[in-house]
C-alpha positions in Angstrom: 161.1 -106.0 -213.7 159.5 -108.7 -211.6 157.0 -109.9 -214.3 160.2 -109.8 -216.3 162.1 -112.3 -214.1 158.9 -114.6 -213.4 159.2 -115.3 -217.1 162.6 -115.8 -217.2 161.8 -118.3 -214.5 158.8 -120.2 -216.6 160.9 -120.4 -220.0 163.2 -122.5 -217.8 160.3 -124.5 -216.4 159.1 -124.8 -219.9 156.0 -127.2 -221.3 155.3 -127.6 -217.3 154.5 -123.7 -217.5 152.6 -124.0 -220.9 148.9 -124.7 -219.5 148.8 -121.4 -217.0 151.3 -118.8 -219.4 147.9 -119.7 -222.0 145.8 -118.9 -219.0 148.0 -115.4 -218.9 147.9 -115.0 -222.8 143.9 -115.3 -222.4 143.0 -113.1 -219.6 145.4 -110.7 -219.7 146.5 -107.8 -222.0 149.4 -105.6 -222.2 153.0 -106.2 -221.3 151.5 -109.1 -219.4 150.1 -111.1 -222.6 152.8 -110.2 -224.7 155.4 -111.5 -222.5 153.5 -114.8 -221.8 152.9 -114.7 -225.6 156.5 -114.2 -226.4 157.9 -117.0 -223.8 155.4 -119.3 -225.3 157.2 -119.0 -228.4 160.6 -119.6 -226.9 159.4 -122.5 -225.1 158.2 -124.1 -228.4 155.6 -126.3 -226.9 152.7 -127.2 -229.3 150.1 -127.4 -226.4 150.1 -123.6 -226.7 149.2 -123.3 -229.9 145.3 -123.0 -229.5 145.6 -120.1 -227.3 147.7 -118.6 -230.0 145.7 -119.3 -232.6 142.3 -118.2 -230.2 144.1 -114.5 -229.9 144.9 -114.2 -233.7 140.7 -115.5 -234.3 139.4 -112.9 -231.4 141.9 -110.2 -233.2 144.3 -110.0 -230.2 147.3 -108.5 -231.1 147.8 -110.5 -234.5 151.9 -109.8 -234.6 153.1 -111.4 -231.1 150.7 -114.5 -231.4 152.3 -114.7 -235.3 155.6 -114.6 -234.0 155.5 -117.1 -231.4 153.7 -119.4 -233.7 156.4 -118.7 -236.2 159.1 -119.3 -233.2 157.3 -122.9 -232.7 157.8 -123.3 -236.7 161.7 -122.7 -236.3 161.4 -125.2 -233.9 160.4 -128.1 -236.0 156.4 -127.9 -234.9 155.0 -127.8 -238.7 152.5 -131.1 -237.9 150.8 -128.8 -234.9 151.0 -125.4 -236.6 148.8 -127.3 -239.6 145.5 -125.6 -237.6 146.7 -122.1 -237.5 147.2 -121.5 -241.2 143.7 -121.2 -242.4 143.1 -118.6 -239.5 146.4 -116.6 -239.8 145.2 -116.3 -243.6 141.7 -114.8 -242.9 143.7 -112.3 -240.7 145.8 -111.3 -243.3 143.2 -110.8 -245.7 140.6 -108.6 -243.3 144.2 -106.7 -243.0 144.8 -106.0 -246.3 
């Protein structure tokens, strides 16, 4: 419940939180990355992308790091997703 609230907290901090939720993201797991993973995408700040993209590449949990890069999409951030296609595509095809 407190991790919970402390994200709550950082989504209203947003792109001031971006550079250490990344830091979560990458050297966490669990609940923990998926939640930084997950407010990343609600904050809709391009600067996470690379830590996004670096957990779909390393094969971290391919669906939250999708969906928050899919949540910066809806947000207008198509020029700084550009880098992410190719390696959400190699993903998808070692999937299928």
């Amino acid at each position: 419940l407190e991790w919970q609230t402390s994200l709550k907290v950082l989504e209203r901090i947003g792109p001031p939180a971006v550079e250490w939720l990344c830091r979560v993201c990458l050297e966490s797991g669990g609940s923990r990355q998926e939640g930084a993973i997950r407010t990343l995408g609600r904050i809709g700040a391009p600067e996470a992308i690379p830590a996004l993209v670096h957990l779909i590449e390393r094969g971290d949990w391919l669906v939250p790091p999708a969906r928050a890069l899919a949540d910066l999409a809806g947000k207008g951030r198509w020029p700084a997703l550009k880098a992410a296609v190719p390696v959400l595509r190699r993903q998808i095809a070692m999937w299928r």
